[in-house]
PyMOL Python script that loads the backbone (N, CA, C, O; Angstrom):
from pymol import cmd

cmd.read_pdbstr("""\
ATOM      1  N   UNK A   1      16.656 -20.041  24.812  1.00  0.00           N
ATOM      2  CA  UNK A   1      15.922 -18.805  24.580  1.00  0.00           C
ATOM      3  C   UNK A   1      14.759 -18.723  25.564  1.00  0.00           C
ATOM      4  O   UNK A   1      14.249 -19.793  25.896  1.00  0.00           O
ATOM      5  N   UNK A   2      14.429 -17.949  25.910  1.00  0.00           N
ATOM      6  CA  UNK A   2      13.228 -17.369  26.943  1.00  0.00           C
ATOM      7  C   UNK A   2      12.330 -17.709  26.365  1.00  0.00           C
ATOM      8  O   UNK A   2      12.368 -17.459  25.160  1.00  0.00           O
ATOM      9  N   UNK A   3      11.084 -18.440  26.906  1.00  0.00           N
ATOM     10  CA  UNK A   3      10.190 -18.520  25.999  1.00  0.00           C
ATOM     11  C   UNK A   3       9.010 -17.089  26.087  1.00  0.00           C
ATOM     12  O   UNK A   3       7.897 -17.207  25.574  1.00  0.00           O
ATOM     13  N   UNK A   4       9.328 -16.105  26.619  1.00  0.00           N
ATOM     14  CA  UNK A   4       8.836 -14.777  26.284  1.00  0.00           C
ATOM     15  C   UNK A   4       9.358 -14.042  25.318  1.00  0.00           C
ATOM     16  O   UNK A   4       9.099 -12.839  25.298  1.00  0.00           O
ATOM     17  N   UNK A   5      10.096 -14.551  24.448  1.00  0.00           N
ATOM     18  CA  UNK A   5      10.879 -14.122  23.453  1.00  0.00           C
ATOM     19  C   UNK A   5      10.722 -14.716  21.943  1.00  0.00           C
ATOM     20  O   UNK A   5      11.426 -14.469  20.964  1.00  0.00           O
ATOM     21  N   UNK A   6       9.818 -15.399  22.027  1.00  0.00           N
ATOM     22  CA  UNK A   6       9.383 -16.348  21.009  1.00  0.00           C
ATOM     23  C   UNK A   6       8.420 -15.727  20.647  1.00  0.00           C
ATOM     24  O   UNK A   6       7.660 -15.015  21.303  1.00  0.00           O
ATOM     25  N   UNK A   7       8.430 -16.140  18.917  1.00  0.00           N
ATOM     26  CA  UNK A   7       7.004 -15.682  18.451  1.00  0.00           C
ATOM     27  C   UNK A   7       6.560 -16.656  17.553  1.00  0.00           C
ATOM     28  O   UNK A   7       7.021 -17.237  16.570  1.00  0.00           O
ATOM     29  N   UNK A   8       5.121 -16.653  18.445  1.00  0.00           N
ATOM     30  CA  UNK A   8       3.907 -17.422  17.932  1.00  0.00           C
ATOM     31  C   UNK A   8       3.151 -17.175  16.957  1.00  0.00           C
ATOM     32  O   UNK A   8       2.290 -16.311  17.123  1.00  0.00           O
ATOM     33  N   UNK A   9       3.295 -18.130  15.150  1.00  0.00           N
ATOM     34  CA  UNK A   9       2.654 -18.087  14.636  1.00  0.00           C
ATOM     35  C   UNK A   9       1.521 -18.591  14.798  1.00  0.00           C
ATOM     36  O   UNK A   9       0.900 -18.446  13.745  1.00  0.00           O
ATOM     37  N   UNK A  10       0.916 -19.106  15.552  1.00  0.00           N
ATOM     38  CA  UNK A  10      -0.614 -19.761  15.453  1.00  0.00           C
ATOM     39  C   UNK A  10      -1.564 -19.107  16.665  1.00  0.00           C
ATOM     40  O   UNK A  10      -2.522 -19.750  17.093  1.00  0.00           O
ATOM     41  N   UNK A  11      -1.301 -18.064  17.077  1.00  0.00           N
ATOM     42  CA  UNK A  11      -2.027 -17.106  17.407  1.00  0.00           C
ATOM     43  C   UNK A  11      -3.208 -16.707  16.757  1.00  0.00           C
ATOM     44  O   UNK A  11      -3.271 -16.826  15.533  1.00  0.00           O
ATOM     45  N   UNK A  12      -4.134 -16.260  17.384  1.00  0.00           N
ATOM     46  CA  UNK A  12      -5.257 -16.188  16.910  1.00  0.00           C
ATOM     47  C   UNK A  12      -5.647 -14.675  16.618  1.00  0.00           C
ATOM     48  O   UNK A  12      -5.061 -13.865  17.338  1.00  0.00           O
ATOM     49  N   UNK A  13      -6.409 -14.229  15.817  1.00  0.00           N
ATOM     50  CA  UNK A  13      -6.228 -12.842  15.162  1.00  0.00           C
ATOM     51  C   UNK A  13      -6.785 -12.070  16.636  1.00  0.00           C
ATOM     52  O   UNK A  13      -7.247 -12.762  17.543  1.00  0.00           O
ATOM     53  N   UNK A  14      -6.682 -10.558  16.755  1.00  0.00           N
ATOM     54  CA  UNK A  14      -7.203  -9.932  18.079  1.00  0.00           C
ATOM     55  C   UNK A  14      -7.589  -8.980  17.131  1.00  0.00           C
ATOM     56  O   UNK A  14      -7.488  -9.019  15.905  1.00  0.00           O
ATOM     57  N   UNK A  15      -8.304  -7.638  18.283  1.00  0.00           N
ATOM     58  CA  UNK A  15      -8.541  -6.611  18.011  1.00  0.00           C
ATOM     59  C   UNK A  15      -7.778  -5.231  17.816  1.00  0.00           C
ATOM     60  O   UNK A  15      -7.765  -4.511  18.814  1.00  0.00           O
ATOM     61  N   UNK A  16      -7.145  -4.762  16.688  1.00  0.00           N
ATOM     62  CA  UNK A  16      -5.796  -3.743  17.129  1.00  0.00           C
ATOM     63  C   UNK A  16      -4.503  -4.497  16.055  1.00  0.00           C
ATOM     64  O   UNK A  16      -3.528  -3.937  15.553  1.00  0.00           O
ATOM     65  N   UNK A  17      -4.992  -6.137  15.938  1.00  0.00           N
ATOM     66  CA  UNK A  17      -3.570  -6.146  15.005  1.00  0.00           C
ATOM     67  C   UNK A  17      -3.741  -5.802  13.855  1.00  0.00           C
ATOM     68  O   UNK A  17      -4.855  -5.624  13.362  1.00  0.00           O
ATOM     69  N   UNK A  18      -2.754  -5.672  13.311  1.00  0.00           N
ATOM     70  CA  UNK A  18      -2.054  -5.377  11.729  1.00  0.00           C
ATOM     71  C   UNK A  18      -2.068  -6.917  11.034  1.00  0.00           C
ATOM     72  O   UNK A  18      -1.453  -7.857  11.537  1.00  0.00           O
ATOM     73  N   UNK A  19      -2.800  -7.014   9.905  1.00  0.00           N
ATOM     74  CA  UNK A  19      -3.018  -8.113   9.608  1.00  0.00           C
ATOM     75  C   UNK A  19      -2.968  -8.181   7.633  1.00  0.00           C
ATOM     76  O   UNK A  19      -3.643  -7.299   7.102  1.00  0.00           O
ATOM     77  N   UNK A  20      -2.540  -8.741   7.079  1.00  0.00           N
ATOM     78  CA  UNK A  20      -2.543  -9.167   5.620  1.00  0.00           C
ATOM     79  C   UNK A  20      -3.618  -9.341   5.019  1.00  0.00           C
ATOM     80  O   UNK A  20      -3.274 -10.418   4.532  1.00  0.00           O
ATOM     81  N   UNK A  21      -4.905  -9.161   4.532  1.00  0.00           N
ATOM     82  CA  UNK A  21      -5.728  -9.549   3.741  1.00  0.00           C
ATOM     83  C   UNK A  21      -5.599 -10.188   2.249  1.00  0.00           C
ATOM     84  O   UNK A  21      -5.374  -9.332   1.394  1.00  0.00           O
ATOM     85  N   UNK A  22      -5.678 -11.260   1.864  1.00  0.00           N
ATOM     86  CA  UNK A  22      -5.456 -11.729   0.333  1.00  0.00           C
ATOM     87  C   UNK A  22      -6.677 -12.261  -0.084  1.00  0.00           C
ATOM     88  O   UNK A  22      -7.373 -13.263   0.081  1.00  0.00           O
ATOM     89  N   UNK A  23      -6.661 -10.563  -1.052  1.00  0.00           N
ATOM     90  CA  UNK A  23      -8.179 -10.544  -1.575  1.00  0.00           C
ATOM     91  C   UNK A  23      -8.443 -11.586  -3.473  1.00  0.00           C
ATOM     92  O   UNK A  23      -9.311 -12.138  -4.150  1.00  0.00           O
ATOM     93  N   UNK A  24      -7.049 -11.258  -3.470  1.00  0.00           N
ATOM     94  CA  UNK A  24      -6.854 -12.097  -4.979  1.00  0.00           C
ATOM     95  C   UNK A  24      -5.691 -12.784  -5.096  1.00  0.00           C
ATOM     96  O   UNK A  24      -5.081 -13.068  -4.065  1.00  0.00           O
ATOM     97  N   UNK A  25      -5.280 -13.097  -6.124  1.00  0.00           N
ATOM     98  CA  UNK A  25      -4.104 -14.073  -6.473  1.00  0.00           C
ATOM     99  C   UNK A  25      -2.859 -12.613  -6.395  1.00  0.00           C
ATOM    100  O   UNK A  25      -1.757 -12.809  -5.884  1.00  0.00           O
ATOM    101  N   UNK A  26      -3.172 -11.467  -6.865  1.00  0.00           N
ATOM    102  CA  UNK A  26      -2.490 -10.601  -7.005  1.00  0.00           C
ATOM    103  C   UNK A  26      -2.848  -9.184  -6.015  1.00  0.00           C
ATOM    104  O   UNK A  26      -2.406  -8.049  -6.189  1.00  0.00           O
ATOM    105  N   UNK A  27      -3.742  -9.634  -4.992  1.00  0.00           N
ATOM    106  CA  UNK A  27      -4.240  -8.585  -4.421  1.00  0.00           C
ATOM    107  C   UNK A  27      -4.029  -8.587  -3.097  1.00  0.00           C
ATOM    108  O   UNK A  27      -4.926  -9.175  -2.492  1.00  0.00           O
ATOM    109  N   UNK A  28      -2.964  -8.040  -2.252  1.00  0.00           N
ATOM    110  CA  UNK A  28      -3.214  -7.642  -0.319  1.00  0.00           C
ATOM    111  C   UNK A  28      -3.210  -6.681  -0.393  1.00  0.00           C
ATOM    112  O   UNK A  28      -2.916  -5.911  -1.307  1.00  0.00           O
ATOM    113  N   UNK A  29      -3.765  -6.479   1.221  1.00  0.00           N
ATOM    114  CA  UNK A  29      -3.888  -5.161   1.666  1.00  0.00           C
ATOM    115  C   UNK A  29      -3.643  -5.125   3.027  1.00  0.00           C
ATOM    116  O   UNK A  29      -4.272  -5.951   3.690  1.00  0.00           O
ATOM    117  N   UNK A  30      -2.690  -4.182   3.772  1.00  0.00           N
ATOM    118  CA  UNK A  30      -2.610  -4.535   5.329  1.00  0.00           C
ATOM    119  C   UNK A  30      -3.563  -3.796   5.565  1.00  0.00           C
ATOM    120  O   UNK A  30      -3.977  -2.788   4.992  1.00  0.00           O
ATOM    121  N   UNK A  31      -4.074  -4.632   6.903  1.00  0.00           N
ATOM    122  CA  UNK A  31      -5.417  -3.578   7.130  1.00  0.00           C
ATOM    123  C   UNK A  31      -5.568  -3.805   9.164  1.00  0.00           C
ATOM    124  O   UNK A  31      -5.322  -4.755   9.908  1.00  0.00           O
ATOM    125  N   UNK A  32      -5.875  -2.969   9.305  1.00  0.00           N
ATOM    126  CA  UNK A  32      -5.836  -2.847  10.849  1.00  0.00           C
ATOM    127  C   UNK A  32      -7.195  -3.687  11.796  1.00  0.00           C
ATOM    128  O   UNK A  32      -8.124  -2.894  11.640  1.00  0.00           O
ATOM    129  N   UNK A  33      -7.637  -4.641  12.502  1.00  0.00           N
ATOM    130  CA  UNK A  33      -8.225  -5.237  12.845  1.00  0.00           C
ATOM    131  C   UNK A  33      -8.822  -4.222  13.778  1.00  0.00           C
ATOM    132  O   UNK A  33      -8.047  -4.172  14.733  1.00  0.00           O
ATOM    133  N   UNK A  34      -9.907  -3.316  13.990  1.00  0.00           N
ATOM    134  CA  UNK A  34     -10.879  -2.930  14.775  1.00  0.00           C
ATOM    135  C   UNK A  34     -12.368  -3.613  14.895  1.00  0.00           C
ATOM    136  O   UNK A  34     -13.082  -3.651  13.893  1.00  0.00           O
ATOM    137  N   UNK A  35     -12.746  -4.065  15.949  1.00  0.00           N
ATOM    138  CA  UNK A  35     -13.852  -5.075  16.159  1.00  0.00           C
ATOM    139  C   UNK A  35     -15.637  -4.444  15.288  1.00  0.00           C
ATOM    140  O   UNK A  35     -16.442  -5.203  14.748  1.00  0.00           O
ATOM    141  N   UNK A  36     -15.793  -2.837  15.431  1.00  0.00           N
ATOM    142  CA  UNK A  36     -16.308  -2.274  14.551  1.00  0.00           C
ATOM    143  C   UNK A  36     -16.559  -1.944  13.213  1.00  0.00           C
ATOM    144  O   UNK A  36     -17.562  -1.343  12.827  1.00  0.00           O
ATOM    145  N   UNK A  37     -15.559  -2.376  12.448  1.00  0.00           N
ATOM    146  CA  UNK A  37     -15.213  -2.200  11.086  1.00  0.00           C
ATOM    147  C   UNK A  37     -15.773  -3.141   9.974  1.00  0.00           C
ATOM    148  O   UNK A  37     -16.139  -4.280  10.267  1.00  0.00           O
ATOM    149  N   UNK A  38     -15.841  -2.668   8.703  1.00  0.00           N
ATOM    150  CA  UNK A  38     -15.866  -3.671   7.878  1.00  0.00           C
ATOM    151  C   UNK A  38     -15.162  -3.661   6.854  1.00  0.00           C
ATOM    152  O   UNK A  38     -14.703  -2.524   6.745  1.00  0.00           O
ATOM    153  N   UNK A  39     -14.655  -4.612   5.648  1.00  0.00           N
ATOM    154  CA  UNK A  39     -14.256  -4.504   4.833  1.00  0.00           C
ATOM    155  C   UNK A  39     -14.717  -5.080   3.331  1.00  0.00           C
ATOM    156  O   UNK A  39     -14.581  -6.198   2.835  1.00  0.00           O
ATOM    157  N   UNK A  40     -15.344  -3.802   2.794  1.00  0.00           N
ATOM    158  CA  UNK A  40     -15.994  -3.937   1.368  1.00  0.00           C
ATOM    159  C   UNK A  40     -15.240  -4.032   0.295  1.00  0.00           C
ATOM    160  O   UNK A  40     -14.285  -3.272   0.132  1.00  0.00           O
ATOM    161  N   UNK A  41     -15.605  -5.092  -0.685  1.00  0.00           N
ATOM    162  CA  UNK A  41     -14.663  -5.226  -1.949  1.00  0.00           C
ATOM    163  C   UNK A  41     -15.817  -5.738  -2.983  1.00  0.00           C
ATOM    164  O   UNK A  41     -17.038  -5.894  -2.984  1.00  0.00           O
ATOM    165  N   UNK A  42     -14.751  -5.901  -3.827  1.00  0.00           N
ATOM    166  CA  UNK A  42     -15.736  -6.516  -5.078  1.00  0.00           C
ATOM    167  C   UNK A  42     -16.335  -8.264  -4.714  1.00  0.00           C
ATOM    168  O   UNK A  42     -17.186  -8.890  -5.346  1.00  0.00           O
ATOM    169  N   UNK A  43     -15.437  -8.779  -3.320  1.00  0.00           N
ATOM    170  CA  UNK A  43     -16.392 -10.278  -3.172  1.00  0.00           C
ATOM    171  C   UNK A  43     -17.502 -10.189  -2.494  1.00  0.00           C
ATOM    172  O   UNK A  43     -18.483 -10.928  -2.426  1.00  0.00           O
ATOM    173  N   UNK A  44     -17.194  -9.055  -1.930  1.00  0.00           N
ATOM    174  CA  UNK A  44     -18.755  -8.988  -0.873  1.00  0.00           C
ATOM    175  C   UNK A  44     -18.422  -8.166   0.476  1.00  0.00           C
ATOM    176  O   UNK A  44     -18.068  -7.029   0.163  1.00  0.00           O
ATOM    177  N   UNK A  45     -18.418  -8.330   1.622  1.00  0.00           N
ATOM    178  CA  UNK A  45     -18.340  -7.289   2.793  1.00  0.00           C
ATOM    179  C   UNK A  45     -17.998  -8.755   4.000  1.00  0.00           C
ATOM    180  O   UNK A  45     -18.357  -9.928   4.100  1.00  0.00           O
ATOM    181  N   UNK A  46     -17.476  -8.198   4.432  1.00  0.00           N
ATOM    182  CA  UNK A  46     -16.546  -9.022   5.408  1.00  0.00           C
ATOM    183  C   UNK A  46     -16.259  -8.330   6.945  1.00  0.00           C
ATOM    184  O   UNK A  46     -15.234  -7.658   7.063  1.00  0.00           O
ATOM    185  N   UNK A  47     -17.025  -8.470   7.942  1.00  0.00           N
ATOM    186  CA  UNK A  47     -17.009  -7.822   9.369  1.00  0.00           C
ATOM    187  C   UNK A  47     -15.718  -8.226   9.757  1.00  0.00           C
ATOM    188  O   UNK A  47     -15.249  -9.309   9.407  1.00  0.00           O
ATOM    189  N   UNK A  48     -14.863  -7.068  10.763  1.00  0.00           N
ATOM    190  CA  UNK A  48     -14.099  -7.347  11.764  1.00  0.00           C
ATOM    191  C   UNK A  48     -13.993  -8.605  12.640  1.00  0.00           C
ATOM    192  O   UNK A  48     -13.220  -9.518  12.931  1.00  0.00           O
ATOM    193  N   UNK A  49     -14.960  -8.222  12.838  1.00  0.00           N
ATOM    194  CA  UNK A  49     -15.393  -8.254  14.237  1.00  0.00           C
ATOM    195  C   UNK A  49     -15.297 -10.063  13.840  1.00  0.00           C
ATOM    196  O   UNK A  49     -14.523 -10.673  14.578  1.00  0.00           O
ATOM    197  N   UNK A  50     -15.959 -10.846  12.839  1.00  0.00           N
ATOM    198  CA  UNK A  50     -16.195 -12.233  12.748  1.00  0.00           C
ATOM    199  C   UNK A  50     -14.560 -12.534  12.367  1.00  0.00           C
ATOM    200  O   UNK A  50     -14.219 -13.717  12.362  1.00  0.00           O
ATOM    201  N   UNK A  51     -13.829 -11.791  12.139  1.00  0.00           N
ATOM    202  CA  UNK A  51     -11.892 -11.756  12.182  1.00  0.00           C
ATOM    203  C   UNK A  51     -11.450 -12.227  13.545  1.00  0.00           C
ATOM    204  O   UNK A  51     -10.702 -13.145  13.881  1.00  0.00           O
ATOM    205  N   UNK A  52     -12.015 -11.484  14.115  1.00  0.00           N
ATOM    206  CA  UNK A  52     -11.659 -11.754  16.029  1.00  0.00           C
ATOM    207  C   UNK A  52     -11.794 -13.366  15.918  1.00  0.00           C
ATOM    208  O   UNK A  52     -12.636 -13.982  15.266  1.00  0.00           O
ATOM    209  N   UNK A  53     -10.505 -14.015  16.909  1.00  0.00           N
ATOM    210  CA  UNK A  53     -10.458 -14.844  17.432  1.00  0.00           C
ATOM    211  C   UNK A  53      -9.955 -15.913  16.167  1.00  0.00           C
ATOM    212  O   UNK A  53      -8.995 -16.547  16.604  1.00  0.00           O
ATOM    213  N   UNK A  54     -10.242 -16.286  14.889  1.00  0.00           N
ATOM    214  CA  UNK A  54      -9.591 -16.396  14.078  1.00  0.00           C
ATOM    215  C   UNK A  54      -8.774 -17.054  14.073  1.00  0.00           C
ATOM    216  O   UNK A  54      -8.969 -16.889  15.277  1.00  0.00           O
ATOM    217  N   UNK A  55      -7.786 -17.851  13.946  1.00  0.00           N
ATOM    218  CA  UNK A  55      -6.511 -18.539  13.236  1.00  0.00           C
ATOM    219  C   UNK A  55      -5.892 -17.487  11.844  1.00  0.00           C
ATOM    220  O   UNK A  55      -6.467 -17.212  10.791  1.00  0.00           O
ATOM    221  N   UNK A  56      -4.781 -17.145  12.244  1.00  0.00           N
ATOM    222  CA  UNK A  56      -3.793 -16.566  11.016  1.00  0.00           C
ATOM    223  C   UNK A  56      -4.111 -17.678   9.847  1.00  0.00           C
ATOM    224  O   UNK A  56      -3.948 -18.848  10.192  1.00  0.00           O
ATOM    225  N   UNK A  57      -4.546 -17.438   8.505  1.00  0.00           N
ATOM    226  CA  UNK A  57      -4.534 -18.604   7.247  1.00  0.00           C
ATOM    227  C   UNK A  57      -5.800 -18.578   7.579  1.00  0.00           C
ATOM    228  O   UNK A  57      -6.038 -19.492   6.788  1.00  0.00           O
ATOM    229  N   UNK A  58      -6.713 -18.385   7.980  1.00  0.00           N
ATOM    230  CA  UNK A  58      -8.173 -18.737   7.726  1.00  0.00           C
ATOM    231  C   UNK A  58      -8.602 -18.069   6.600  1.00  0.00           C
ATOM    232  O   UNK A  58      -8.351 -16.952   6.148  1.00  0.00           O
ATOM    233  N   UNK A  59      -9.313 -18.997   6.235  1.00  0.00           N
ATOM    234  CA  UNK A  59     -10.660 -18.716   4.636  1.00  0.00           C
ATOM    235  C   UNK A  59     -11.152 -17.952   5.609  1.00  0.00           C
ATOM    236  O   UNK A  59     -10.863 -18.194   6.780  1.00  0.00           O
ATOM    237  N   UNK A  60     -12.021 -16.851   5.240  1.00  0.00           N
ATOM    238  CA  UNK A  60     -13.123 -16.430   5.545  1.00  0.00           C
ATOM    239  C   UNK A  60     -14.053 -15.672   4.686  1.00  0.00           C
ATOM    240  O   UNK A  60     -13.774 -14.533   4.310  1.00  0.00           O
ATOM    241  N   UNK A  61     -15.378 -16.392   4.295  1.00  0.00           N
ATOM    242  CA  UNK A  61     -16.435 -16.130   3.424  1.00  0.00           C
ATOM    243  C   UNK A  61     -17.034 -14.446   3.504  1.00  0.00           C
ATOM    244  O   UNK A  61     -16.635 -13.692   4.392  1.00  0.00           O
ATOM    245  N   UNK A  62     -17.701 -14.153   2.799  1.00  0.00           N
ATOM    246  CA  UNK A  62     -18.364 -12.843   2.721  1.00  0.00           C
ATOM    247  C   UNK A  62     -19.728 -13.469   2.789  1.00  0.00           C
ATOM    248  O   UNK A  62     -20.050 -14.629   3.044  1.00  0.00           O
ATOM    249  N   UNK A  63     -20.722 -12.004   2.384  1.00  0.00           N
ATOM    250  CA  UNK A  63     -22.079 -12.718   2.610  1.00  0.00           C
ATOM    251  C   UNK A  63     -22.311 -12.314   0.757  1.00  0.00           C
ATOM    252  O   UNK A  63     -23.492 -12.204   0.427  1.00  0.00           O
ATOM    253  N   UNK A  64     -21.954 -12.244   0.378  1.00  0.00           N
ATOM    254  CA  UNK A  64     -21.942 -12.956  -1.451  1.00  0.00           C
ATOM    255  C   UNK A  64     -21.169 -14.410  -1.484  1.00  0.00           C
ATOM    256  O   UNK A  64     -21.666 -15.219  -2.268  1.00  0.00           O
ATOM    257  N   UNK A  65     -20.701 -14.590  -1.179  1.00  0.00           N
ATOM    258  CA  UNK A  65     -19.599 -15.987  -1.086  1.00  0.00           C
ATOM    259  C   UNK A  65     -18.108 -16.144  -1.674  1.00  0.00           C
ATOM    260  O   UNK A  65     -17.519 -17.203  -1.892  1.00  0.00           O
ATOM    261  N   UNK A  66     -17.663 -14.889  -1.869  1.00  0.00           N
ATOM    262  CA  UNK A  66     -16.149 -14.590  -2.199  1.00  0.00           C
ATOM    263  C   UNK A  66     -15.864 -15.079  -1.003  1.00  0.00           C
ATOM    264  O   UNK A  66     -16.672 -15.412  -0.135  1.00  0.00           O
ATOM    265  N   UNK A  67     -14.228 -15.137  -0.949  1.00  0.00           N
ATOM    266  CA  UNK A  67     -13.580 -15.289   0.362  1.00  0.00           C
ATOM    267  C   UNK A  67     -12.638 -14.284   0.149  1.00  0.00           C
ATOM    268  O   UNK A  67     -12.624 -13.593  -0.869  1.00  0.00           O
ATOM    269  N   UNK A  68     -11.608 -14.146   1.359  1.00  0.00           N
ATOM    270  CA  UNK A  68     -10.471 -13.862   1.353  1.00  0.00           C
ATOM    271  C   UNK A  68      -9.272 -14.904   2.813  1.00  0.00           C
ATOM    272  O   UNK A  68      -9.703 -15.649   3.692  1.00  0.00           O
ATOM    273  N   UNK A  69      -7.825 -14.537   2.539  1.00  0.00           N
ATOM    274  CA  UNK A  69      -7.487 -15.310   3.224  1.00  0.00           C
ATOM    275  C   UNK A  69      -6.513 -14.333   4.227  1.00  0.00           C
ATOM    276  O   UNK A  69      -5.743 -13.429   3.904  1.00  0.00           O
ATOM    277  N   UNK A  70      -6.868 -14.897   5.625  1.00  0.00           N
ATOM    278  CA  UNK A  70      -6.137 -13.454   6.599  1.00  0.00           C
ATOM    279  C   UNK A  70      -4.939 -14.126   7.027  1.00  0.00           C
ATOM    280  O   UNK A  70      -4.839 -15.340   7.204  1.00  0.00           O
ATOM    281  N   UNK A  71      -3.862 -13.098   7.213  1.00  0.00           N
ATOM    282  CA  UNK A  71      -2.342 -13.848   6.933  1.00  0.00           C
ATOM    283  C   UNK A  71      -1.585 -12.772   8.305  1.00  0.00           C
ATOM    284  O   UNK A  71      -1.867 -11.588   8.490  1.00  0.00           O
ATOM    285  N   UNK A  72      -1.086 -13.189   8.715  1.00  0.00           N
ATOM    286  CA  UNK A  72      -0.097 -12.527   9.833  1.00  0.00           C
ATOM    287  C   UNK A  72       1.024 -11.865   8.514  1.00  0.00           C
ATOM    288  O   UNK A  72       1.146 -12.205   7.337  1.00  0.00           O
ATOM    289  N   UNK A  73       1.593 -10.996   9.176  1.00  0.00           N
ATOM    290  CA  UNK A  73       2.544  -9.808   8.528  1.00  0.00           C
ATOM    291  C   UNK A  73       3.596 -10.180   8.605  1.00  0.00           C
ATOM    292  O   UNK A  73       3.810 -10.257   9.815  1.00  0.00           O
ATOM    293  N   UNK A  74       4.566 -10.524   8.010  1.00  0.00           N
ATOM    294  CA  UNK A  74       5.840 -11.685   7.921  1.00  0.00           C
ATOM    295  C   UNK A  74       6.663 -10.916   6.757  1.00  0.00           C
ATOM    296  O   UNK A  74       6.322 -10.369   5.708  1.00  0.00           O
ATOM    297  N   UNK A  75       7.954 -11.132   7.444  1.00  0.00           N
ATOM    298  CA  UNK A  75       9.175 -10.957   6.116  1.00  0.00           C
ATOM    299  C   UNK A  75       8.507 -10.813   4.565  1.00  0.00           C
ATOM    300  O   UNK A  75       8.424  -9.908   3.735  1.00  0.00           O
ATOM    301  N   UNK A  76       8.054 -12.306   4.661  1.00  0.00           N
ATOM    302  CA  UNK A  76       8.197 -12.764   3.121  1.00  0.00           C
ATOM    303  C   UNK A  76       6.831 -12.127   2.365  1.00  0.00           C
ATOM    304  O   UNK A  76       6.894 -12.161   1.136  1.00  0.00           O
ATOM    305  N   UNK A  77       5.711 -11.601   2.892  1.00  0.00           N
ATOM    306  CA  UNK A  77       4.899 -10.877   1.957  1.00  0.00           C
ATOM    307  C   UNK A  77       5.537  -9.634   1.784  1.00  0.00           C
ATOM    308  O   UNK A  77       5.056  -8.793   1.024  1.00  0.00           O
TER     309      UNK A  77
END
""", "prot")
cmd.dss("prot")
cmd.show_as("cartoon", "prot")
cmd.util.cbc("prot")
cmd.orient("prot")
């Protein structure tokens, strides 16, 4: 196989992708990665922009101290 034809899960999140948010045990949301943006919930507020660069599966804290966990867009969700 070409290796331009392969796809890399351990890519690091960018600006522009389509990305999984798992805000609860029972809660995603696809949500579009713009470096400007934020995303408010009941754990707290969570910048884009600190998304950039990222690892797919990263924890990432709010500034209350909820987390959520950012997931690449796959078959199985």
């Amino acid at each position: 196989m070409d290796s331009s034809m392969k796809i890399s899960f351990n890519r690091c999140i960018r600006d522009g992708d389509l990305i999984i948010v798992n805000e609860r045990r029972d809660t995603m949301k696809a949500i579009k990665v713009c470096e400007n943006s934020v995303l408010q919930n009941c754990v707290g507020v969570f910048k884009h922009s600190d998304w950039i660069g990222k690892p797919f599966g990263s924890i990432i804290f709010s500034n209350k101290g909820g987390f959520v966990y950012l997931l690449a867009l796959t078959l199985e969700l």
